[in-house]
GULUMKOL-425168 format. One record per atom (N, C-alpha, C): x, y, z; residue in one letter. Coordinates in steps of 0.1 Angstrom, whole numbers, m for minus. Layout:
! residues N
X_Y_Z_A
...
//
This chain:
! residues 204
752_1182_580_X
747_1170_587_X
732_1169_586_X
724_1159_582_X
714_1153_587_X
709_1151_600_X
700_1160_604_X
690_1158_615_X
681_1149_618_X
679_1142_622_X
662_1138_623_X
660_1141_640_X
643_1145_638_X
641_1156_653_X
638_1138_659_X
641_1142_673_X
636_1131_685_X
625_1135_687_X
614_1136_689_X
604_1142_705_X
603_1134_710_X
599_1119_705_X
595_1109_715_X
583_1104_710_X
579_1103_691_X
570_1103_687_X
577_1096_677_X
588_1093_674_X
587_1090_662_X
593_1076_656_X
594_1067_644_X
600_1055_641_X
613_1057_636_X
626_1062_641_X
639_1068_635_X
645_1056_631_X
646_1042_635_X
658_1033_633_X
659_1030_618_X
649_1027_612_X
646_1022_597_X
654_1036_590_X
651_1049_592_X
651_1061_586_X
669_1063_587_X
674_1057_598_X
689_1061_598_X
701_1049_592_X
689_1038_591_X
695_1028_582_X
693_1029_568_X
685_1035_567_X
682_1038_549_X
687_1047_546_X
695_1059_552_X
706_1074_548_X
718_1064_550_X
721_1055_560_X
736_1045_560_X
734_1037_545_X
725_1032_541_X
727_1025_532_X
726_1036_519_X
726_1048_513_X
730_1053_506_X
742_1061_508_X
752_1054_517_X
770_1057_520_X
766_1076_527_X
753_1078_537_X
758_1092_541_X
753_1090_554_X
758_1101_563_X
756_1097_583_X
746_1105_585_X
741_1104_596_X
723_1114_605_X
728_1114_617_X
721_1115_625_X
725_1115_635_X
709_1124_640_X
704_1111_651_X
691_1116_662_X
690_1122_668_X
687_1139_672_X
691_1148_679_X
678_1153_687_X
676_1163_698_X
666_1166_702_X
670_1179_709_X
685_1182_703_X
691_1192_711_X
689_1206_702_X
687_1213_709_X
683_1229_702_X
696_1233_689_X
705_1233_697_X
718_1237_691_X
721_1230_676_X
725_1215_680_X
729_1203_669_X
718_1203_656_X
705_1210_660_X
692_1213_650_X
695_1226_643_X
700_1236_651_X
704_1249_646_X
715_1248_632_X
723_1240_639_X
734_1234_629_X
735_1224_618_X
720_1218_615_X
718_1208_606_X
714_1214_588_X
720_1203_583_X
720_1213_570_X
705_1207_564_X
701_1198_568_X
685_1188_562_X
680_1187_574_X
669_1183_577_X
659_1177_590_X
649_1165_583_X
647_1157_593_X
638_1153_590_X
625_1150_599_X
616_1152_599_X
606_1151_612_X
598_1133_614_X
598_1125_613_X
595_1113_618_X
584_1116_628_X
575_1103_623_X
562_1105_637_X
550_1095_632_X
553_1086_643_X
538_1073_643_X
526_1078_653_X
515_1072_654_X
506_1078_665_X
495_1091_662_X
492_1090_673_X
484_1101_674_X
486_1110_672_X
476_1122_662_X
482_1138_662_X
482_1150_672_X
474_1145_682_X
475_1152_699_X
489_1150_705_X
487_1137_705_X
498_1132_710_X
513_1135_705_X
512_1133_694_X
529_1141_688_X
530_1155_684_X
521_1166_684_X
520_1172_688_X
522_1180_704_X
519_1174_712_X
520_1175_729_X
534_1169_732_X
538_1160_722_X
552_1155_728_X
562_1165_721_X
561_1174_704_X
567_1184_702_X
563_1198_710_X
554_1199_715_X
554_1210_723_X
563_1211_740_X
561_1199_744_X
570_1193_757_X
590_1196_753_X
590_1189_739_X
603_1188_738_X
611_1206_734_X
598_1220_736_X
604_1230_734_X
612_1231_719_X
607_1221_712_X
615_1225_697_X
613_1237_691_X
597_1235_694_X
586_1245_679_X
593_1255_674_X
602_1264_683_X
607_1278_682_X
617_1275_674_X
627_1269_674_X
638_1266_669_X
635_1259_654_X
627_1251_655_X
620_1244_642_X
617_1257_631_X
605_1264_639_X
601_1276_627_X
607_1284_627_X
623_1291_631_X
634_1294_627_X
643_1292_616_X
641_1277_618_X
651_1269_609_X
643_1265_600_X
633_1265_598_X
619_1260_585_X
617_1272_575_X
614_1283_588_X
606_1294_577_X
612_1300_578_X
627_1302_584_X
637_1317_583_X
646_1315_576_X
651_1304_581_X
665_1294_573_X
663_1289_560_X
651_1284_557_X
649_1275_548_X
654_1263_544_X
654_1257_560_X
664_1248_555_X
652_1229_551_X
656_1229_541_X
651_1217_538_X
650_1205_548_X
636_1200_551_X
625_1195_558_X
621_1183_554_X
617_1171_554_X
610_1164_554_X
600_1152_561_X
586_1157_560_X
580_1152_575_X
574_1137_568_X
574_1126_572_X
570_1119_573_X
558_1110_583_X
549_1104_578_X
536_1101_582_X
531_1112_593_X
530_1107_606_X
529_1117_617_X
532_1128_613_X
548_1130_613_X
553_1139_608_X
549_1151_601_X
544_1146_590_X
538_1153_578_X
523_1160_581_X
518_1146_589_X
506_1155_591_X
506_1168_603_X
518_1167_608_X
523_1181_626_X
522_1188_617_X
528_1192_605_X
532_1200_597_X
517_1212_588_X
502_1205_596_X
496_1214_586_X
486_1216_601_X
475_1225_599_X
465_1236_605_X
464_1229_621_X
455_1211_616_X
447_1205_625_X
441_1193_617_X
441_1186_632_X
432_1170_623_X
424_1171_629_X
414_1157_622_X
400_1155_629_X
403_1144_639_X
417_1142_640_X
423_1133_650_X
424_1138_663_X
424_1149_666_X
423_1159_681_X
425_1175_683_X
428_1177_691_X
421_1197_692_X
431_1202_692_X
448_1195_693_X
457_1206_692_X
464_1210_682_X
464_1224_683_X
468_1228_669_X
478_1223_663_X
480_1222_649_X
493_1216_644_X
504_1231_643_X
513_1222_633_X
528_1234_634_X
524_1247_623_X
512_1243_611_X
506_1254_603_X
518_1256_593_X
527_1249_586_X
535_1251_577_X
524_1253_562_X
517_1243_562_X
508_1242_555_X
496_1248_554_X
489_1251_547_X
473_1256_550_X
465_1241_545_X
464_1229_553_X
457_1222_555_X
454_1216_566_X
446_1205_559_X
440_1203_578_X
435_1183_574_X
438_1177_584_X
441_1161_582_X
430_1155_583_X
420_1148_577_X
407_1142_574_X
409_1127_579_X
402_1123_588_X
393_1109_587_X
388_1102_573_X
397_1088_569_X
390_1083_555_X
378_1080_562_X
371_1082_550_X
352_1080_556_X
349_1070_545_X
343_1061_547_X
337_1046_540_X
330_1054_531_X
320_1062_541_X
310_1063_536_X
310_1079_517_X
321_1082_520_X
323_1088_509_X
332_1088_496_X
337_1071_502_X
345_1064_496_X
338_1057_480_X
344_1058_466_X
337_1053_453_X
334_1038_458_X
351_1033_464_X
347_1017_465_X
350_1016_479_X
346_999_484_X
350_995_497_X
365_999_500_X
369_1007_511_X
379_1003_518_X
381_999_532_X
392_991_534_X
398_991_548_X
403_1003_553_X
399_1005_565_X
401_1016_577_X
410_1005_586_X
425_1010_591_X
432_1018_585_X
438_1015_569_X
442_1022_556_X
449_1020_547_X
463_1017_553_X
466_1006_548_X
479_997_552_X
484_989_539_X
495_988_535_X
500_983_530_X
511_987_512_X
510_985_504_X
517_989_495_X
507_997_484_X
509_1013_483_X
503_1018_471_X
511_1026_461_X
502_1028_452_X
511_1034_441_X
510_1056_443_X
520_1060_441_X
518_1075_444_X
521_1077_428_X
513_1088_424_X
510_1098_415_X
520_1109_413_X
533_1115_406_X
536_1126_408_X
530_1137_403_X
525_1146_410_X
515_1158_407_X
528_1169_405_X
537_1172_406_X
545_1184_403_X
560_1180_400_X
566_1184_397_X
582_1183_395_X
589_1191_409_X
595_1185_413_X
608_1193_421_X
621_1184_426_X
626_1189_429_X
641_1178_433_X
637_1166_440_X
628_1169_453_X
623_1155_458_X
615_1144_449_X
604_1152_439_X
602_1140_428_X
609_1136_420_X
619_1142_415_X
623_1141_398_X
631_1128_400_X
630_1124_388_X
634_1108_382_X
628_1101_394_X
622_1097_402_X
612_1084_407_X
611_1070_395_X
613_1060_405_X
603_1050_394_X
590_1051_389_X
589_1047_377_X
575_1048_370_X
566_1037_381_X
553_1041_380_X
546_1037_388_X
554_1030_400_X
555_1041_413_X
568_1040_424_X
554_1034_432_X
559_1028_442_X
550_1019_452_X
557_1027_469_X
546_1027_475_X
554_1029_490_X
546_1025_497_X
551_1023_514_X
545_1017_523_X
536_1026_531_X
524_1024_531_X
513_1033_538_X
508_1027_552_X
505_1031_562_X
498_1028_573_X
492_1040_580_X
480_1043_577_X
476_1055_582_X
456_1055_580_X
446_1065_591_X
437_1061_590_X
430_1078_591_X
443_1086_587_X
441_1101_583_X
447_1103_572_X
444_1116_565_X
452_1117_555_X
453_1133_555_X
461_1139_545_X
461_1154_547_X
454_1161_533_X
444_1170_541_X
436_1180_525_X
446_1193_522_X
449_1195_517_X
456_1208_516_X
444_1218_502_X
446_1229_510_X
437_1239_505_X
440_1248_489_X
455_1243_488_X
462_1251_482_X
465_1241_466_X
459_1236_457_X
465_1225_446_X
478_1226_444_X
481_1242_447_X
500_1244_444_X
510_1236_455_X
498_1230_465_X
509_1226_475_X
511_1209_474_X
500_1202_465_X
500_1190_468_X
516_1184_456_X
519_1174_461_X
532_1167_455_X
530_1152_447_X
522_1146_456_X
520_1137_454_X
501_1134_462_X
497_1125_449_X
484_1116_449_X
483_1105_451_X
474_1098_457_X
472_1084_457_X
457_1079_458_X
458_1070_452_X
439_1067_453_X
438_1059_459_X
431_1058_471_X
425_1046_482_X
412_1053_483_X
404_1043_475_X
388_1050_475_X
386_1060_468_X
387_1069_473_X
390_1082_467_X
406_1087_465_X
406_1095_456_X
424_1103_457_X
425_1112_468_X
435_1112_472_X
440_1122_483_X
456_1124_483_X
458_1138_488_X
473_1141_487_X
480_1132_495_X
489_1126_491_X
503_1116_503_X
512_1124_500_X
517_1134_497_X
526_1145_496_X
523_1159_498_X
531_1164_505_X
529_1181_500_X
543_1189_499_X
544_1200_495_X
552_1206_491_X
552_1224_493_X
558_1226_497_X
561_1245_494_X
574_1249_499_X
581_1253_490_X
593_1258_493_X
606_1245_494_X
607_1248_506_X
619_1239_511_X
612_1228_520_X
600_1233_526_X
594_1218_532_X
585_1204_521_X
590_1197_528_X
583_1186_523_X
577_1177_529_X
563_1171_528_X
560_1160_533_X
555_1149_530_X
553_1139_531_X
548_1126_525_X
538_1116_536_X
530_1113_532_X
520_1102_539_X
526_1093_541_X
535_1083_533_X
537_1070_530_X
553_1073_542_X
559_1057_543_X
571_1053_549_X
582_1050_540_X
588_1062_534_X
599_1055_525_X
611_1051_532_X
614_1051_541_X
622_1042_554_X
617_1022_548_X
604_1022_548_X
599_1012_548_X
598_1006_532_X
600_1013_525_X
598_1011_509_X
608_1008_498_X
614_1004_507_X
628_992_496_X
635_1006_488_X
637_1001_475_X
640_1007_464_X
637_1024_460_X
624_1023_462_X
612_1032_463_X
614_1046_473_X
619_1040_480_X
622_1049_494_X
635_1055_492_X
642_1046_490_X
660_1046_485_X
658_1059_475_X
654_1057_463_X
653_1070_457_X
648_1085_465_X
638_1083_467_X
629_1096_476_X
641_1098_487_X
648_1094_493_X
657_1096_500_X
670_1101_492_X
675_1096_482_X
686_1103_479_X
683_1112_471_X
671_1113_467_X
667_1130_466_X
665_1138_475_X
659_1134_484_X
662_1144_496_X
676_1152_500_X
685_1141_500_X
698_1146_509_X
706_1148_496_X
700_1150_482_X
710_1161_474_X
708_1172_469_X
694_1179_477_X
688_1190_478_X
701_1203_480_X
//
């Protein structure tokens, strides 16, 4: 079964319509046990990174999460928020993230930007595949997804990044190591685009 975690942080409805519409069930859990027992996860999360962070610390998951992440290995996918809980720390607030990652989530800065951008990046961009693995393979050529975000994640490691995207400058919208995975962008929200990245996911 398909998990996706509850804390109270996240945008689940789109995410459990888009696994119904490729004919497979999820089911929204926040229960210790029903997470123990999931064969995928997926981490969902809009907002602030204090803030969903403090709401996964409140909900007592963490323990059972990094059990099932880094004992189990059970395949992971964090999405926006999500993805960013998943590395050191942002420049978004002081509490630590979950450290799956060895990165840490940057403020787009204008000012180090090649061209003008909008603060927040919003709307449809193109992602880069930087590595092969089950979650990229076969993508559409130049794949488009839906971005809304005004952090991004640096990862320390080139082995870790998955996916690129240029807004101003390039920056990782994916990361990858092992069995976790994360993405910047909303493939809930990305039509077709998403549809794939999702049924790569759940035939992991």
């Amino acid at each position: 079964m398909i998990s996706i975690i509850d804390y109270g942080a996240g945008n689940i409805g789109s995410i459990v319509n888009m696994i119904r519409k490729i004919g497979m069930n999820s089911q929204i859990t926040s229960d210790p046990d029903t997470i123990l027992k999931a064969k995928k996860l997926i981490l969902p999360g809009v907002g602030h990174f204090d803030y969903g962070m403090n709401k996964l610390i409140e909900s007592g998951l963490i323990d059972v999460l990094n059990k099932k992440v880094l004992i189990e290995k059970c395949p992971i996918l964090g999405i926006c928020l999500g993805a960013q809980l998943m590395t050191q720390r942002s420049d978004e607030g002081v509490v630590k993230g979950l450290g799956w990652f060895d990165a840490e989530v940057k403020y787009f800065s204008t000012i180090d930007s090649n061209v003008p951008i909008r603060i927040p990046h919003m709307g449809w961009n193109y992602v880069e595949v930087v590595k092969d693995t089950p979650l990229s393979s076969d993508l559409y050529e130049e794949s488009r997804y839906y971005f809304v975000h005004s952090y991004y994640m640096q990862a320390r490691n080139e082995s870790d990044i998955l996916f690129k995207t240029n807004y101003g400058n390039v920056f990782a919208s994916g990361l990858n190591r092992d069995n976790i995975y994360a993405v910047q962008f909303h493939p809930e929200k990305s039509h077709k685009f998403g549809l794939k990245l999702f049924q790569n996911f759940l035939k992991l």
